[in-house]
ROVOSE-694355 format. One line per 5 residues: their letters; for each residue x, y, z of C-alpha. Coordinates in nm, 3 decimals. Example, Ala and Ser with C-alpha at 12.3 -4.5 7.8 and 13.67 -1.06 7.14 Angstrom:
AS	1.230 -0.450 0.780 ~ 1.367 -0.106 0.714
This chain:
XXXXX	0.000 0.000 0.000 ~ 0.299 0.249 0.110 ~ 0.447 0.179 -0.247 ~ 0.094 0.242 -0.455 ~ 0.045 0.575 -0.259
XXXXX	0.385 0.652 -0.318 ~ 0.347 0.580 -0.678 ~ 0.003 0.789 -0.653 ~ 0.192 1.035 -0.521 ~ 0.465 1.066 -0.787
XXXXX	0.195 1.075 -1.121 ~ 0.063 1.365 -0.897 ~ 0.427 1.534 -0.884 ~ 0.469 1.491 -1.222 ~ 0.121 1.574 -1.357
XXXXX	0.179 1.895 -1.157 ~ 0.543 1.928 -1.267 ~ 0.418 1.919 -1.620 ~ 0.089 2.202 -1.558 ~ 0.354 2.421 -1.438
XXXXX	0.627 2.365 -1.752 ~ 0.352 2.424 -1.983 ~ 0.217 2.718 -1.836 ~ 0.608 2.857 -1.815 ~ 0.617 2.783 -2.195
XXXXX	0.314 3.042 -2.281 ~ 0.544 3.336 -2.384 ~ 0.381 3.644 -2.240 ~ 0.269 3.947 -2.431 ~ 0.094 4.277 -2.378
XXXXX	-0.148 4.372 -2.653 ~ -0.317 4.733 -2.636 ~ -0.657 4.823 -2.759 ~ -0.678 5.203 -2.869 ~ -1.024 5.285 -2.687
XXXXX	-1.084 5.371 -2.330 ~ -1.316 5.089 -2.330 ~ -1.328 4.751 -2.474 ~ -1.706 4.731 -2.600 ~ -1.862 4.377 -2.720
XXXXX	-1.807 4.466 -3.058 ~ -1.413 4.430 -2.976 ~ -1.499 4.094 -2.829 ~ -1.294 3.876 -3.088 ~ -0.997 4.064 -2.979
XXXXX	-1.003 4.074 -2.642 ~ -1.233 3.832 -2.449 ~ -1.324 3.575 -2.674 ~ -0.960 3.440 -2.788 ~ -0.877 3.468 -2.401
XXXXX	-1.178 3.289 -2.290 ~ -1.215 3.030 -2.564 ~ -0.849 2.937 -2.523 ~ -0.721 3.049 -2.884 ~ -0.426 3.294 -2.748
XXXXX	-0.314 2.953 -2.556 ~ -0.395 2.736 -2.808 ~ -0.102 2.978 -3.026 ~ 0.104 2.926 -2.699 ~ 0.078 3.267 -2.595
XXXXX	-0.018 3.404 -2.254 ~ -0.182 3.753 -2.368 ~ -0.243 4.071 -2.136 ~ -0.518 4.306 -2.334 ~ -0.475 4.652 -2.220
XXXXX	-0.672 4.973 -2.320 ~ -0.531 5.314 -2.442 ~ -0.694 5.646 -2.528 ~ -0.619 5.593 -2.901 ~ -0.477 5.465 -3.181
XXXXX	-0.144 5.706 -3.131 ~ -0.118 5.642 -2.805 ~ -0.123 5.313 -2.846 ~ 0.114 5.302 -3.065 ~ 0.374 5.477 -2.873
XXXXX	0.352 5.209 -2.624 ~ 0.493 4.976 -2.890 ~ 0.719 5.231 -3.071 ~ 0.876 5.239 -2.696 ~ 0.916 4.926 -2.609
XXXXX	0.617 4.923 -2.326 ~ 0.347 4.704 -2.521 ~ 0.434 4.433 -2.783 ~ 0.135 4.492 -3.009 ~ -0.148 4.732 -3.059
XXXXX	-0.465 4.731 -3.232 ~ -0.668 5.067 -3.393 ~ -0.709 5.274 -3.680 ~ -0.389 5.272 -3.901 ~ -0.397 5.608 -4.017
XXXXX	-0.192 5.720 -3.655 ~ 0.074 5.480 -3.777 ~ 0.098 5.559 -4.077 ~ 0.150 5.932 -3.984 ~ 0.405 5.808 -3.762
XXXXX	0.617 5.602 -4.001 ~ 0.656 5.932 -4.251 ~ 0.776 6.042 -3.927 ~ 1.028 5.792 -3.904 ~ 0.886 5.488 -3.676
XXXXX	1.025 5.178 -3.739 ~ 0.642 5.000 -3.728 ~ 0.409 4.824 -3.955 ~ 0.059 4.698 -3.912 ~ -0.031 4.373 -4.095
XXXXX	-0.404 4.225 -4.007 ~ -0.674 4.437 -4.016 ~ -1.020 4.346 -3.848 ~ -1.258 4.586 -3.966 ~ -1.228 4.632 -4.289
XXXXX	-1.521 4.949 -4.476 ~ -1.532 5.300 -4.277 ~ -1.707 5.296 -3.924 ~ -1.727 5.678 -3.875 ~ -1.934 5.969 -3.943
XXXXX	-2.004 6.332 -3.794 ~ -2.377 6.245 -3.619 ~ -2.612 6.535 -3.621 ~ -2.870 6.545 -3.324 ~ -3.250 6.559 -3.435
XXXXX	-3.315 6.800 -3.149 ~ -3.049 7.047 -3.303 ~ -3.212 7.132 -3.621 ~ -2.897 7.037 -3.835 ~ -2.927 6.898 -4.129
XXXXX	-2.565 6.905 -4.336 ~ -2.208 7.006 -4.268 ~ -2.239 7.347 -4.295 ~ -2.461 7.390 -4.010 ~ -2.223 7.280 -3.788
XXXXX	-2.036 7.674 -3.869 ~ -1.977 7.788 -3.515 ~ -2.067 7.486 -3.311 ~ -1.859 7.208 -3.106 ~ -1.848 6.896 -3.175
XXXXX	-1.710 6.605 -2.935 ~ -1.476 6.296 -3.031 ~ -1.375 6.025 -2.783 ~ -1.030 6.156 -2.740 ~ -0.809 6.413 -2.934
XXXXX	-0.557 6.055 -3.079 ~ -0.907 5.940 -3.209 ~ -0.980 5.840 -3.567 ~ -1.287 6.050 -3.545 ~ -1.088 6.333 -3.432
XXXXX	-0.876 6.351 -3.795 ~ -1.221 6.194 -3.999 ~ -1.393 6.544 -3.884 ~ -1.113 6.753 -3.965 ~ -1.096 6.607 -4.321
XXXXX	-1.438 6.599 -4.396 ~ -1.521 6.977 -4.272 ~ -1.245 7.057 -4.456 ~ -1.498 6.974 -4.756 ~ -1.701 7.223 -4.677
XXXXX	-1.419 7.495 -4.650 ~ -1.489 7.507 -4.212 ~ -1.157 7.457 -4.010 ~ -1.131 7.324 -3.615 ~ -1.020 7.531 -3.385
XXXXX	-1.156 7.885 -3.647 ~ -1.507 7.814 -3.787 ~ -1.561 7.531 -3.483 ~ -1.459 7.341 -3.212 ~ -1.350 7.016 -3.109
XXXXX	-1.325 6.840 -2.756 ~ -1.297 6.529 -2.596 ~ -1.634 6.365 -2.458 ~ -1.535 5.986 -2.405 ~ -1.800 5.737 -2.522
XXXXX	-2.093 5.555 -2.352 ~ -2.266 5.771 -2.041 ~ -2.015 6.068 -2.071 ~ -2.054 6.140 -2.442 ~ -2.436 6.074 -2.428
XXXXX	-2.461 6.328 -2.093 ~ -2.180 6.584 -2.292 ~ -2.467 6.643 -2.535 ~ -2.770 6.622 -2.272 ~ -2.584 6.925 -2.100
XXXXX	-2.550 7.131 -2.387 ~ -2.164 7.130 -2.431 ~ -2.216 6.975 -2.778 ~ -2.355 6.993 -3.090 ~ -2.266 6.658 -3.284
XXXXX	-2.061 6.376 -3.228 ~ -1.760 6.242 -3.450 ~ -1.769 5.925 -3.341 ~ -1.825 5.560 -3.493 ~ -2.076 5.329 -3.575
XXXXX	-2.162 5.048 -3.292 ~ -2.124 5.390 -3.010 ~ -2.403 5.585 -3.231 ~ -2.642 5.301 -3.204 ~ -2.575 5.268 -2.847
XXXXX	-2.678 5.674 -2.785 ~ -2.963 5.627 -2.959 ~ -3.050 5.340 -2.745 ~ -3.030 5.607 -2.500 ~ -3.278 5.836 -2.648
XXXXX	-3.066 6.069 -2.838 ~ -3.170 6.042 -3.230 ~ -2.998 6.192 -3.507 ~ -3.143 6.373 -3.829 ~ -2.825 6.209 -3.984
XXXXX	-2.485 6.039 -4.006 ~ -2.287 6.192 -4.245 ~ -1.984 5.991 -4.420 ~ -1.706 6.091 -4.623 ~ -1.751 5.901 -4.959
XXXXX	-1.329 5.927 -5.021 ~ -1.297 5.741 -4.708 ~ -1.508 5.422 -4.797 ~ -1.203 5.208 -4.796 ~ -1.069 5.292 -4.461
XXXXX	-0.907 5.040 -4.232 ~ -0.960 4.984 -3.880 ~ -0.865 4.733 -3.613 ~ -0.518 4.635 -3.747 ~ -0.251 4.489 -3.571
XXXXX	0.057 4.727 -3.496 ~ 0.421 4.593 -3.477 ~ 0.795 4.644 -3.468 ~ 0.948 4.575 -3.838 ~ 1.209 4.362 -3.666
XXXXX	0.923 4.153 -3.477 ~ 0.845 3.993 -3.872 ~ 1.153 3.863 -3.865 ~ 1.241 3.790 -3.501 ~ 0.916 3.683 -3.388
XXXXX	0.728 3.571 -3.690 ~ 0.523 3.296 -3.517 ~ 0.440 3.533 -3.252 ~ 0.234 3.796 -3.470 ~ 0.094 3.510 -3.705
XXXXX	-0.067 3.362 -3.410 ~ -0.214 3.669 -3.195 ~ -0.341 3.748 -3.521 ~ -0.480 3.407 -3.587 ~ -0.647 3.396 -3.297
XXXXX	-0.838 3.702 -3.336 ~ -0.934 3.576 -3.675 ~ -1.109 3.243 -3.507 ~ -1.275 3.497 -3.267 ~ -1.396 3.690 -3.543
XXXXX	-1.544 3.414 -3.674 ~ -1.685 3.274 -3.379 ~ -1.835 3.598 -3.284 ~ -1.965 3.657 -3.668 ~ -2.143 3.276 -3.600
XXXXX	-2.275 3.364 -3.304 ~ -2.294 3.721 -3.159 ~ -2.506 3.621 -2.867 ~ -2.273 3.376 -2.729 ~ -1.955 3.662 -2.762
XXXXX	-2.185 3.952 -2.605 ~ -2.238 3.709 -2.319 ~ -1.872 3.608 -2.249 ~ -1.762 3.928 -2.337 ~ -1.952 4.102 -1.997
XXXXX	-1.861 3.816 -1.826 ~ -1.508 3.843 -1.880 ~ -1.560 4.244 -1.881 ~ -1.790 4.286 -1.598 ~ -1.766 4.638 -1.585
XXXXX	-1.898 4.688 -1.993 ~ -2.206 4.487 -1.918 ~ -2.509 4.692 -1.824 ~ -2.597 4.825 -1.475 ~ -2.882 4.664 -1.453
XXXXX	-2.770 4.333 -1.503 ~ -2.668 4.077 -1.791 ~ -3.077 4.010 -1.950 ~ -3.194 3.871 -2.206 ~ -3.396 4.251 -2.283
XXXXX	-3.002 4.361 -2.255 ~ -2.850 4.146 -2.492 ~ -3.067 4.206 -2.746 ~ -3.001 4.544 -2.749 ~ -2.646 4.488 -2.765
XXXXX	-2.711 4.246 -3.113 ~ -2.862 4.576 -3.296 ~ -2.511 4.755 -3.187 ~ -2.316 4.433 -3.299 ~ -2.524 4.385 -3.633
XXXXX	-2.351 4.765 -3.784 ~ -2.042 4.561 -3.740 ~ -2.177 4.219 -3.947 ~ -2.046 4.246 -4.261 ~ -1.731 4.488 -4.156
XXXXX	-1.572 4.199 -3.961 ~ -1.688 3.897 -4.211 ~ -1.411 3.707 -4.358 ~ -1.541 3.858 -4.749 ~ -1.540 4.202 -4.652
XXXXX	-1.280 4.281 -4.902 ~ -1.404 4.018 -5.133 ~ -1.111 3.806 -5.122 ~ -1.256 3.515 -4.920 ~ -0.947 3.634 -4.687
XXXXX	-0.940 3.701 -4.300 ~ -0.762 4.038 -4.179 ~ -0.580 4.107 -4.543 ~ -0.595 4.460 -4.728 ~ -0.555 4.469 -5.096
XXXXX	-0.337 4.700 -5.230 ~ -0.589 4.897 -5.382 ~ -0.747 4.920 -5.112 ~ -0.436 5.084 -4.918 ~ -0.404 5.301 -5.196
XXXXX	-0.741 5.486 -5.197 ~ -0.712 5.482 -4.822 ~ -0.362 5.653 -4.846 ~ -0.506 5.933 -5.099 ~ -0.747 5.997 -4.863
XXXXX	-0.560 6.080 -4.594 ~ -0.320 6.293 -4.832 ~ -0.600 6.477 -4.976 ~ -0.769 6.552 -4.584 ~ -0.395 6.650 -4.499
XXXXX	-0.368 6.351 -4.216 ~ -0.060 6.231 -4.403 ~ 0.168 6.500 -4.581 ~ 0.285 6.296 -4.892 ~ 0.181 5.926 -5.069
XXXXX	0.409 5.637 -4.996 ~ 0.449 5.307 -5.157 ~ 0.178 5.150 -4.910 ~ 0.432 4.911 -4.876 ~ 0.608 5.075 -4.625
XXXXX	0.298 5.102 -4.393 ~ 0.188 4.723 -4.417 ~ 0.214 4.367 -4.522 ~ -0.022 4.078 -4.639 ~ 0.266 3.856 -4.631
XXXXX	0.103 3.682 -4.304 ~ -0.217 3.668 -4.444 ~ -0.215 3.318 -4.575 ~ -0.062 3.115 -4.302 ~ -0.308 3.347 -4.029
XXXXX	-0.616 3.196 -4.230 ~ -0.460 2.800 -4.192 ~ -0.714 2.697 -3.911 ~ -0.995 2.471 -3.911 ~ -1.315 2.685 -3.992
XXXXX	-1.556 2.443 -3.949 ~ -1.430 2.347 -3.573 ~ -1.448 2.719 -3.492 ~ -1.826 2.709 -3.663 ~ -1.932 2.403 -3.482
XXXXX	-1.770 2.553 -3.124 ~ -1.961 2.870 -3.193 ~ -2.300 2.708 -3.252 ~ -2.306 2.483 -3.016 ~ -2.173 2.692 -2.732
XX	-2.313 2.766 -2.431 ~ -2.204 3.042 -2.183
């Protein structure tokens, strides 16, 4: 008996022995999100590949952090603080004329998410109206913040001389900025406007810059010596946030659901209902075909074509974000694409529709 429990004893030691080598063997890594909050809608690249195991399953441990911005957030990596970051691309690519030594090379959301919202209550009804008023962004390293300059630009009005810009956050904040009158209109995005109007603010109308229907969001930031040094590293953050995607596009319920409970404090005050989540799907559903592996028509997760990347650069040359066109070249790479996209699709389908939180 002493020599079976000592036996028993041993497989325990070892089975132990062998939790703790393979949890030593996750490599750690800090990934930044450039919002102040990470909403549901960001759920395939924050909670879900935590929760459903696909960071580990890449062998990576992975801390998800969130920033006030895409430039911001991007600093972080630049110096050495973060190892990747995710958010509009149009910070970094400002930042590489400058001289950073960054790329991004996934991209998530893939069509153009913002727009300058017009309250009803206001009695604006184009661009022009907005002569003399203030309009709020979620911070001043925002996307929205250089999408408003550009497109007011259009109508020959210029921040800080024919109106005003300031920071308002998202969620309560931004919806109470405008109940107390220190607003006019938001520059914000998409899945955020649906979420105000949830809260009873309607708007007479969104409007979008047409130049800017090939813009870029959600891509992943790195160092240019990370594709090199650590090649398997950003092929499989990235390929886990592609099997998120597409177990969130499968089955948005499921990701809203493990999404509050892995971020407690995004769920709603009144508690995770069924009346709650449904709301949540209507935000979600602005994202639907934006995230979907076809978005760019290339049957393709997280890639940009090159055309693409060229509109999007003239874009921001012509709304002055960027100073002069570069070969896009220099501010990204599909190179990963193909070997991010080698994973078993129908697993991840299966998982998604059969899941249960």
């Amino acid at each position: 008996m002493k020599r079976i429990a000592s036996c028993f004893a041993l497989v325990l030691a070892l089975a132990a022995h062998a939790e703790d080598t393979a949890a030593q063997a996750l490599q750690k890594i800090t990934l930044l999100h450039s919002q102040p909050q990470i909403t549901s809608a960001f759920a395939y690249s924050s909670s879900l590949p935590v929760y459903l195991g696909y960071f580990k399953e890449e062998g990576l441990e992975v801390e998800v952090n969130s920033m006030a911005g895409a430039a911001a957030a991007m600093q972080m990596v630049v110096g050495g603080r973060a190892d990747f970051a995710i958010g509009n691309p149009s910070g970094a690519m400002i930042a590489i004329q400058k001289g950073a030594d960054v790329r991004f090379y996934y991209t998530s959301i893939r069509g153009d998410i913002f727009g300058v919202a017009l309250p009803a209550e206001g009695g604006m009804k184009t661009l022009a109206d907005l002569k003399g008023k203030t309009i709020g962004v979620s911070s001043f390293a925002s996307g929205g913040t250089n999408y408003v300059k550009g497109l007011m630009k259009t109508v020959g009005l210029e921040s800080g001389k024919d109106y005003n810009i300031v920071e308002v956050g998202v969620g309560a904040r931004a919806a109470g900025a405008y109940r107390s009158k220190q607003i006019d209109a938001y520059s914000l995005w998409d899945e955020i406007y649906v979420s105000l109007q949830q809260s009873g603010i309607a708007f007479s109308s969104i409007i979008r810059d047409p130049r800017a229907d090939g813009h870029a969001v959600g891509s992943i930031l790195a160092k240019n010596a990370d594709y090199t040094a650590r090649r398997k590293t950003l092929v499989g953050v990235a390929r886990a946030i592609a099997k998120a995607q597409l177990f969130q596009y499968t089955n948005p319920e499921a990701a809203i659901r493990i999404h509050w409970k892995v971020y407690p404090q995004t769920a709603p005050r009144d508690g995770v209902t069924d009346a709650a989540v449904k709301r949540e799907l209507n935000v979600l559903a602005v994202r639907t075909v934006l995230i979907s592996k076809n978005a760019m028509k290339t049957n393709k997760w997280g890639d940009l074509p090159r055309g693409v990347m060229e509109k999007f650069q003239a874009y921001l040359v012509e709304t002055e974000v960027l100073p002069k066109p570069l070969d896009v070249g220099t501010y990204y790479t599909n190179d990963l694409i193909d070997e991010i996209n080698r994973f078993d699709e129908t697993a991840i389908i299966k998982q998604a529709r059969e899941f249960k939180p």
